[in-house]
C-alpha positions as CSV (number, residue, x, y, z in Angstrom):
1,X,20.5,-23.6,26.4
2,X,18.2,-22.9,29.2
3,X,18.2,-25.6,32.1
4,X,14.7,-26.5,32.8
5,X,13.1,-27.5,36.6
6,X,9.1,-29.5,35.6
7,X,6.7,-28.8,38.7
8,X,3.6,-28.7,39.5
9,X,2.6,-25.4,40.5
10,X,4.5,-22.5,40.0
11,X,4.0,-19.1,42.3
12,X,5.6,-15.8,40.6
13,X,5.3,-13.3,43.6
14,X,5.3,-13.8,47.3
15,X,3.8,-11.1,49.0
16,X,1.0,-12.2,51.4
17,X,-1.1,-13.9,48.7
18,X,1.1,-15.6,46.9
19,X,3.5,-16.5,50.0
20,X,0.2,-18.2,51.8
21,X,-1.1,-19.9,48.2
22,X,2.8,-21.3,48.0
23,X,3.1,-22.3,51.5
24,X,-0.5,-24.3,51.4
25,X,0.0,-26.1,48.7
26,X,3.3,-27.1,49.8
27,X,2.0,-28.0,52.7
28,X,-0.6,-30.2,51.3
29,X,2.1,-32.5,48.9
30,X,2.4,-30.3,45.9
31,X,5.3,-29.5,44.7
32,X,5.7,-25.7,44.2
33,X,8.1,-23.1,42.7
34,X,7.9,-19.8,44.3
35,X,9.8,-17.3,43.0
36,X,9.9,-13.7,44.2
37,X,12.4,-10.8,43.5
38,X,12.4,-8.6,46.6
39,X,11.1,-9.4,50.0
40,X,9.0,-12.4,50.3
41,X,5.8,-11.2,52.6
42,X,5.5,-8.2,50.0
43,X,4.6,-4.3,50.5
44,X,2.8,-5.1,53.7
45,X,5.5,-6.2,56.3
46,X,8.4,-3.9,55.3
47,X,6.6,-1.2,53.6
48,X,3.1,-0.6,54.4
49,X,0.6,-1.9,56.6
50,X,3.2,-3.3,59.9
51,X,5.6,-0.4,59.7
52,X,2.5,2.5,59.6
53,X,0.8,1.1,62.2
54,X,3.8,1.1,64.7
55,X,4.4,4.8,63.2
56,X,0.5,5.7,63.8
57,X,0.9,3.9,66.9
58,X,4.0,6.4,68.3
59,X,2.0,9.2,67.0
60,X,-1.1,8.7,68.9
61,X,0.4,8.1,71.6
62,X,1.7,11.8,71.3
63,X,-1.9,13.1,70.6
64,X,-3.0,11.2,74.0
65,X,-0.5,13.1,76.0
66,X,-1.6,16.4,75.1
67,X,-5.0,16.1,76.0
68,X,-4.2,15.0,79.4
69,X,-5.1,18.8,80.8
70,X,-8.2,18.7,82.0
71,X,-8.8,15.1,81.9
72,X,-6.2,13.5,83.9
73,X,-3.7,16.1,85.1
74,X,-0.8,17.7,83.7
75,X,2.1,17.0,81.7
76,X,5.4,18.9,81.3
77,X,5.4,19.4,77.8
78,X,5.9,16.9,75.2
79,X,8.9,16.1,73.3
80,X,8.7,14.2,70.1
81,X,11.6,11.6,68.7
82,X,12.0,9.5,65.9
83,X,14.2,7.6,66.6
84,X,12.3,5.0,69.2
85,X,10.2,5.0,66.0
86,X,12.3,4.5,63.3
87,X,14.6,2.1,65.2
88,X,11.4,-0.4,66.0
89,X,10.4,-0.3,62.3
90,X,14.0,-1.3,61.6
91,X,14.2,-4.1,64.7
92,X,10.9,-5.4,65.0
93,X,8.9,-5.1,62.0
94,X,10.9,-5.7,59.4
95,X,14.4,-7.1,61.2
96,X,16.4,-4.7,58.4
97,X,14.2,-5.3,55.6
98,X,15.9,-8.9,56.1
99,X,13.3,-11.7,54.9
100,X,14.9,-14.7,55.8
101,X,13.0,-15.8,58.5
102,X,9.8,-15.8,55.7
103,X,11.7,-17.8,52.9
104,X,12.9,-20.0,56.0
105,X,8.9,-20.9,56.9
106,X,8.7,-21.3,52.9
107,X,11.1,-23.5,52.1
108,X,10.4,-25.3,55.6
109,X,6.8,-26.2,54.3
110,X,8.2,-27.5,50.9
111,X,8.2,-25.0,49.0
112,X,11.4,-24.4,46.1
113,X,12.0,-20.9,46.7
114,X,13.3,-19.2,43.8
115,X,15.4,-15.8,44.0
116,X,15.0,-13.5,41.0
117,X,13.0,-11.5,38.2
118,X,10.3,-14.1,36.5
119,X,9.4,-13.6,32.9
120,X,6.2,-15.5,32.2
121,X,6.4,-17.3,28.7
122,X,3.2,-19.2,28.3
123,X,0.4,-19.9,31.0
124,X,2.5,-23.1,32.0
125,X,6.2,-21.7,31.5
126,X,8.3,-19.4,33.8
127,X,12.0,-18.1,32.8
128,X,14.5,-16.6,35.7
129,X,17.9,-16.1,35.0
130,X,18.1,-18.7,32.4
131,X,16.4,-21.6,34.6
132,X,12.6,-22.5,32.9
133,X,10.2,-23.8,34.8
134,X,7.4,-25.8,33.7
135,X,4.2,-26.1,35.6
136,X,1.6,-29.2,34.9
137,X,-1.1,-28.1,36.9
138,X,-1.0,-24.5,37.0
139,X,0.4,-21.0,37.6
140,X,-0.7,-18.3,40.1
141,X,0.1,-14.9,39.2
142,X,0.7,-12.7,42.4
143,X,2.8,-9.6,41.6
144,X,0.9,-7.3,43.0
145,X,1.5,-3.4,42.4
146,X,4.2,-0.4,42.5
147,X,3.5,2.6,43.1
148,X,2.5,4.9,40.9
149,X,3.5,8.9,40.0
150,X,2.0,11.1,37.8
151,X,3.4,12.7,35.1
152,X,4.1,15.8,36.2
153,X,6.4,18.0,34.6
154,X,9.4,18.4,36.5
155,X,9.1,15.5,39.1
156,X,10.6,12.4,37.3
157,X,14.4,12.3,38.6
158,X,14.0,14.1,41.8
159,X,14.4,12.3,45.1
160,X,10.7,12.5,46.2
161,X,9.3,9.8,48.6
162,X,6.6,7.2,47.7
163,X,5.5,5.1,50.8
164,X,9.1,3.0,50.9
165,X,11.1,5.7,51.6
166,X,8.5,7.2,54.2
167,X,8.6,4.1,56.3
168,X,12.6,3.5,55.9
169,X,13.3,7.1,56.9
170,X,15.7,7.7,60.1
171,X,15.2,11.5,60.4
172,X,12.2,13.5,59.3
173,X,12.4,16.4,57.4
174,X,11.4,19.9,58.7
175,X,8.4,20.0,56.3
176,X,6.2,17.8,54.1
177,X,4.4,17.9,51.3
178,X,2.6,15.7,50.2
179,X,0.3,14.7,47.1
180,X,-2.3,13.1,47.1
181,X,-4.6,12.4,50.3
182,X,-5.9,9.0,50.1
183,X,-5.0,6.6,53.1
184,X,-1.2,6.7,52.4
185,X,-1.4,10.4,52.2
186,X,-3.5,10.9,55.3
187,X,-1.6,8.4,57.4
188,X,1.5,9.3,56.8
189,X,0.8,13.2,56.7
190,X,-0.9,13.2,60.3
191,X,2.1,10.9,62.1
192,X,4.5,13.2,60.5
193,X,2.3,16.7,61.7
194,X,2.1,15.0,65.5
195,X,6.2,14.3,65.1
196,X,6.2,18.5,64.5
197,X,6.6,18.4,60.9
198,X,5.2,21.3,59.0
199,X,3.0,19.1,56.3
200,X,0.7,20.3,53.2
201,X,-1.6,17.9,51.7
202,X,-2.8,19.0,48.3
203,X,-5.7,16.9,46.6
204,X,-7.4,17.4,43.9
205,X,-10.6,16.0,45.4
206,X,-12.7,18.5,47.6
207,X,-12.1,15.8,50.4
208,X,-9.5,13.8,52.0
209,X,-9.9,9.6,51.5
210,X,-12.1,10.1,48.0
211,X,-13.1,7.2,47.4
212,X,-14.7,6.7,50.6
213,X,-18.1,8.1,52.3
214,X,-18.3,11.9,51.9
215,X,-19.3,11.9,55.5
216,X,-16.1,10.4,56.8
217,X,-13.9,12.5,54.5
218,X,-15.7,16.0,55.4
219,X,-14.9,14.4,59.4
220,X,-11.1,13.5,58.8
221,X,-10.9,16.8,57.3
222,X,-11.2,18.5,60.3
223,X,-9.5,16.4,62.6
224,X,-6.2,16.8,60.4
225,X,-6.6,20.2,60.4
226,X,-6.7,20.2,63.9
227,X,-3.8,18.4,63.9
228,X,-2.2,21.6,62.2
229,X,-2.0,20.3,58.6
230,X,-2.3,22.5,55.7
231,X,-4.9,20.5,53.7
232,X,-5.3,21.9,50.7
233,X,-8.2,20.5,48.6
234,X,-9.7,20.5,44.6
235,X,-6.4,22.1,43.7
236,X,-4.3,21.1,40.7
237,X,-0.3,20.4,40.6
238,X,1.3,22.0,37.4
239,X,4.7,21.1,38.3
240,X,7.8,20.6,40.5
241,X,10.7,21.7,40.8
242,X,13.6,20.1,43.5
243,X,17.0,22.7,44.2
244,X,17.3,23.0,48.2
245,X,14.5,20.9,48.8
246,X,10.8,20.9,46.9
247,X,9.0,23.4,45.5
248,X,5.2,21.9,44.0
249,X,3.4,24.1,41.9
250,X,-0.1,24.8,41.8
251,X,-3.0,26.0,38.8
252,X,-4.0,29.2,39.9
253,X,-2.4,29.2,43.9
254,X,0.8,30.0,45.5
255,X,3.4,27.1,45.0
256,X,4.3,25.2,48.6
257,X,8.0,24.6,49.4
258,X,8.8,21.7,51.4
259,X,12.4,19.7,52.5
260,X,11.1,16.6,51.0
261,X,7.9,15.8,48.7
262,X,5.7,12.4,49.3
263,X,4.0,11.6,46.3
264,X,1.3,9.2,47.3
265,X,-1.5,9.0,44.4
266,X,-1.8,5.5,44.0
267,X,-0.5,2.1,42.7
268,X,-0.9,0.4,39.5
269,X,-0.5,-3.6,38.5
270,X,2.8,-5.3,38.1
271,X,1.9,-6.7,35.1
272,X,4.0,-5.6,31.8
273,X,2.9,-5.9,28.3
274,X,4.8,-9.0,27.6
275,X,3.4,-10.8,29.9
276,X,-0.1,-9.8,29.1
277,X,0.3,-11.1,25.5
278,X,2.1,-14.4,27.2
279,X,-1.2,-15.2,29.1
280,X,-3.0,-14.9,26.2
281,X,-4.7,-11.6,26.9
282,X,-6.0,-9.0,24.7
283,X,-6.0,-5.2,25.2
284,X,-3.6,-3.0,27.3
285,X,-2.2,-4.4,30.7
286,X,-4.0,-3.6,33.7
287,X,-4.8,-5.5,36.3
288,X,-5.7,-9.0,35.4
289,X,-9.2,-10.3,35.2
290,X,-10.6,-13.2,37.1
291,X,-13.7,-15.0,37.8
292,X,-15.3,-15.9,40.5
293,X,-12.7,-18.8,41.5
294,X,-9.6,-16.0,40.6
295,X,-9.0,-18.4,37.6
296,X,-7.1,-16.0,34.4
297,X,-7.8,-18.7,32.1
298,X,-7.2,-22.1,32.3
299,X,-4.4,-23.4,34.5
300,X,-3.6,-19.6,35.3
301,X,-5.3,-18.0,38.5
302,X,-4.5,-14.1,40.0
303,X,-4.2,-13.3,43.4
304,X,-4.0,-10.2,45.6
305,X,-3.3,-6.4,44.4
306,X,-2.7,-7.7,40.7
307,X,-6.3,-8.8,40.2
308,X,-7.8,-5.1,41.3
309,X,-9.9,-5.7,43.6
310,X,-8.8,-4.1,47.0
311,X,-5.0,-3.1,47.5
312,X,-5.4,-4.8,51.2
313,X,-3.9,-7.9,52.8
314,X,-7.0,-9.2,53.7
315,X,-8.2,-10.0,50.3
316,X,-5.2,-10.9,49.3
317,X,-5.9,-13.7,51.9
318,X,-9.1,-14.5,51.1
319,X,-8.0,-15.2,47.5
320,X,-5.3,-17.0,48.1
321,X,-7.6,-19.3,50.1
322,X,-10.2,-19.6,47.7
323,X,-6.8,-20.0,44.9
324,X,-5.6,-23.1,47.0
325,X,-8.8,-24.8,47.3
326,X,-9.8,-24.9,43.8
327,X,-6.0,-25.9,43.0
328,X,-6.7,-28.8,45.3
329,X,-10.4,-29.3,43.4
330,X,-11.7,-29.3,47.5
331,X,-14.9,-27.4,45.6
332,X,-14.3,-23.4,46.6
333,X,-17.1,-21.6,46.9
334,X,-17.4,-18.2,44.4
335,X,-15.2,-15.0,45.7
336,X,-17.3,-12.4,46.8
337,X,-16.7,-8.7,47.7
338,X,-19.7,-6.9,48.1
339,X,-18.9,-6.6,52.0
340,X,-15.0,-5.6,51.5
341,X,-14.0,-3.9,54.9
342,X,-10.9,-1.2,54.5
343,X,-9.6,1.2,57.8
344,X,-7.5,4.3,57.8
345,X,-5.8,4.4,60.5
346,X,-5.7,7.8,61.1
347,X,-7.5,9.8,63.8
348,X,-10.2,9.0,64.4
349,X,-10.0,5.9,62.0
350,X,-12.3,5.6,59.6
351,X,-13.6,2.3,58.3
352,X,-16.1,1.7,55.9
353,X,-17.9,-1.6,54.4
354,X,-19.3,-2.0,50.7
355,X,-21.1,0.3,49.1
356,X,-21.0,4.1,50.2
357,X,-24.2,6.0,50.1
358,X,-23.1,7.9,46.3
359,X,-22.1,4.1,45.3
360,X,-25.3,2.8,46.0
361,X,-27.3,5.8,44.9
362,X,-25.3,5.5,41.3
363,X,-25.8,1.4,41.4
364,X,-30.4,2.3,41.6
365,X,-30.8,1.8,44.8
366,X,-33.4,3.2,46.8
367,X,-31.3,4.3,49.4
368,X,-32.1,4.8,53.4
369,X,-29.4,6.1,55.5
370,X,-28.8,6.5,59.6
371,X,-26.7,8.5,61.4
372,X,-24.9,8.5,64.5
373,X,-22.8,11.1,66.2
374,X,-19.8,8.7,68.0
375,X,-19.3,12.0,70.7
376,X,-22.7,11.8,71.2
377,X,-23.0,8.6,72.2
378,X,-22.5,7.3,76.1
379,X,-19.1,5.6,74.9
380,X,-18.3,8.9,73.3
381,X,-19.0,11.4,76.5
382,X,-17.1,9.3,78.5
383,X,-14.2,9.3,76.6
384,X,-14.2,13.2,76.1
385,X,-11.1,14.7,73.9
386,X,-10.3,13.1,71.2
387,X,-13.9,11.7,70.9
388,X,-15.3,12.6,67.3
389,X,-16.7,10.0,64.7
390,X,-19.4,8.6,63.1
391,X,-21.5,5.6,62.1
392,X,-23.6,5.8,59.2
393,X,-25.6,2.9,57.8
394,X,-26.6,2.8,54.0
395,X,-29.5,0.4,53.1
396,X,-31.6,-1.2,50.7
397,X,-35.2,-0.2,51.6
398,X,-36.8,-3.0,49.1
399,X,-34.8,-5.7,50.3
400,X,-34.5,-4.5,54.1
401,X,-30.6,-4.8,54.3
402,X,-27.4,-2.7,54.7
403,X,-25.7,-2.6,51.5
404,X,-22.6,-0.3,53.1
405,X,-21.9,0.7,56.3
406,X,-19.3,3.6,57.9
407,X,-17.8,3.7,60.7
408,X,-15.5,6.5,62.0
409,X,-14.4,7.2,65.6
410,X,-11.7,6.1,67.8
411,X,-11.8,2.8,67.4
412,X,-13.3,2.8,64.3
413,X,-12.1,0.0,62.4
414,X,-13.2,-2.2,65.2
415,X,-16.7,-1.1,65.6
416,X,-16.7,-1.8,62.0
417,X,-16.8,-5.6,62.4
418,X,-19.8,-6.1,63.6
419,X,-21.0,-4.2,60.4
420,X,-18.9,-5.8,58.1
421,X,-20.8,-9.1,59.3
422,X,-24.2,-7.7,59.0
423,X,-23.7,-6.9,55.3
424,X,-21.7,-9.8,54.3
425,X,-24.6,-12.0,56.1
426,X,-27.5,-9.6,54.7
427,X,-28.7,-9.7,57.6
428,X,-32.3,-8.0,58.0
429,X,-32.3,-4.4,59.3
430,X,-35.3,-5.9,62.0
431,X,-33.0,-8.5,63.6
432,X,-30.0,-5.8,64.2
433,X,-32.6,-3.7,65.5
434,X,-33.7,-6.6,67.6
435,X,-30.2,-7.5,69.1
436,X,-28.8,-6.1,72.6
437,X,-26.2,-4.2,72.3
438,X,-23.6,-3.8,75.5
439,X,-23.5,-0.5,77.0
440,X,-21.7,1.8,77.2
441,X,-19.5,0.8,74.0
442,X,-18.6,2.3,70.8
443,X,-20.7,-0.2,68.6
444,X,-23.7,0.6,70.6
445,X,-23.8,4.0,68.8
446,X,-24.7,1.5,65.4
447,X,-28.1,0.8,67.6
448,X,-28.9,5.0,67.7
449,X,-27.9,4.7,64.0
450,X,-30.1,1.8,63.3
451,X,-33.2,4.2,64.9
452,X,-32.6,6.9,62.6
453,X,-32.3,4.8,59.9
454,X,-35.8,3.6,60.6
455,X,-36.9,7.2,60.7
456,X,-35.6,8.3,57.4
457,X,-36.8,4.7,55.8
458,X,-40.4,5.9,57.1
């Protein structure tokens, strides 16, 4: 017979979302279960977002080198390592893929921390390892994603990367390829082309990043080519094959052989068909609908990657926020995403805001855009190699507002705050044209796209 544990809330998952909705209420006198099976903190401290940025960090660091001729001086060639690399992934980001100092600042604030595989029963019952847990005033469902390979013939069984094994790496191959060039794809593909490796993106989109502005996509394009990738794009993968390294065939073009294959086309929700029916829901398992509080259903609430909207820690955040306050009854407002930021951090990074300009022409909108070149701008001449981007502003013309905004360029996803606030705010195009913006900056090019936006608006 199963031993059973009654609480009050129980947690199943504790990547960001669920780790800060567990630790909250904790903190506030509930009593919480939070059970996780891998590394509490999720995909984004040991696999993702930490880790690449310290890689993307290393390998700007090379592009900044060589354009020292002409700028600053000379430099006596430059010679790439990994290991400086791999060794502070290891040290600093994720201390070994080690997460005890995380369950330590969970079970500090009060939380139970529970070790192991959860199978969900009902929306108030939780099962792991023959312990059930009972929950009388809810459950939050954070389990996030995995990532996700297609089905093509001949990969299944072959030791090709996904993002995990990317990040965990000690050595890098010779060469790359990789499938798939969405912001995995792209930041992982250009580090590893700066580090010397020989790396093919394919895509089957005519542009890198797909979903986002065509704009900043045609723009990346070029810089990664630059970078001397071999982006190959609208292609089609038939098959692979994996003897003395990869070889990844293509519909109607030569194959591409590779030492090591990164497949990086996406993720899809942790959620499996038994616990779908357990919650009560009908259809096939996907990610789990919410409303506008995250609530499931009653006494059930989603957070982070699992719900679908955004596969980023910062809405992971938000939600949890918004979870713990209407856990609490402290009156949350409604969850809204109309002005979700995202950032490659590639080079130049490219953020965008809402909608793009094909979203909001699909969505009826009579749509004014404005343009900026970022190497045209003050900011942009000063800063010489290394310079391109671009900040392009898509608006409502009957209401007067930005309903997306882009922003590509060196520091990209920073001059993309001050956009993200103008469409979460709706703010009216005539006060942003109205404001002073400093000089000379990056984010004063949004002011030379804000003119041209009144131009095309007539």
């Amino acid at each position: 017979m199963n031993q059973q544990r009654h609480t009050e809330v129980i947690v199943v998952g504790l990547g960001v979302g669920g780790e800060s909705v567990a630790g909250s209420l904790a903190a506030a006198g509930v009593d919480v279960v939070g059970i996780e099976a891998e590394l509490v903190g999720g995909e984004c401290p040991y696999w993702a977002c930490i880790p690449t940025k310290m890689m993307v960090r290393a390998a700007d660091l090379l592009a900044e080198t060589r354009r020292v001729p002409g700028t600053a001086g000379t430099v006596d060639g430059v010679h790439p390592d990994w290991a400086p690399v791999a060794r502070r992934i290891r040290e600093k980001a994720t201390t070994g893929w080690d997460d005890t100092i995380a369950v330590d600042r969970l079970t500090d604030a009060g939380v139970h921390f529970v070790r192991g595989r959860a199978r969900i029963l009902a929306p108030d019952r939780v099962e792991v390892d023959g312990v059930e847990f009972t929950a009388s005033r809810g459950l939050v469902v954070a389990t996030g994603t995995t990532a996700s390979a297609p089905p093509i013939p001949g990969l299944a069984g072959t030791p090709y990367w996904t993002n995990r094994e990317a990040i965990s790496t000690e050595q890098l191959p010779r060469s790359l390829a990789v499938i798939g060039a969405g912001v995995v794809g792209c930041e992982i593909g250009q580090v590893h082309a700066r580090f010397g490796v020989a790396v093919t993106v394919l895509e089957s989109a005519p542009r890198p990043l797909p979903a986002e502005d065509a704009d900043a996509g045609e723009l990346l394009a070029e810089r990664l080519r630059e970078d001397g990738v071999d982006l190959r794009l609208g292609v089609s993968v038939t098959g692979v094959e994996h003897r003395d390294g990869f070889t990844v065939h293509l519909d109607g073009a030569e194959p591409v052989h590779a030492e090591q294959l990164l497949v990086a086309t996406g993720r899809r929700p942790a959620i499996d068909a038994d616990t779908w029916v357990a919650l009560g829901l009908e259809g096939d398992p996907g990610s789990l609908p919410t409303d506008d509080h995250l609530r499931v259903r009653d006494g059930v609430w989603a957070v982070g990657d699992v719900t679908g909207r955004g596969a980023f820690t910062h809405v992971a955040t938000y939600q949890a926020d918004l979870v713990v306050a209407d856990l609490l009854g402290r009156g949350a407002g409604d969850a809204e995403y109309h002005a979700l930021p995202r950032v490659a951090f590639t080079d130049p990074e490219v953020g965008g805001v809402g909608l793009t300009e094909q979203q909001a022409r699909d969505a009826g909108i009579d749509v004014a855009v404005g343009r900026a070149d970022v190497a045209a701008t003050t900011r942009g001449w000063l800063h010489g190699e290394g310079n391109a981007g671009l900040i392009k502003l898509v608006a409502d013309r009957e209401n007067d507002r930005l309903v997306g905004a882009v922003s590509v360029g060196p520091t990209g996803g920073e001059v993309l705050g001050a956009l993200a606030v103008a469409v979460h705010a709706r703010v009216p195009l005539a006060t942003l044209a109205g404001m002073i913006w400093a000089y000379p900056t990056f984010h004063r090019g949004i002011q030379d796209a804000l003119r041209d936006l009144r131009a095309d608006a007539g």
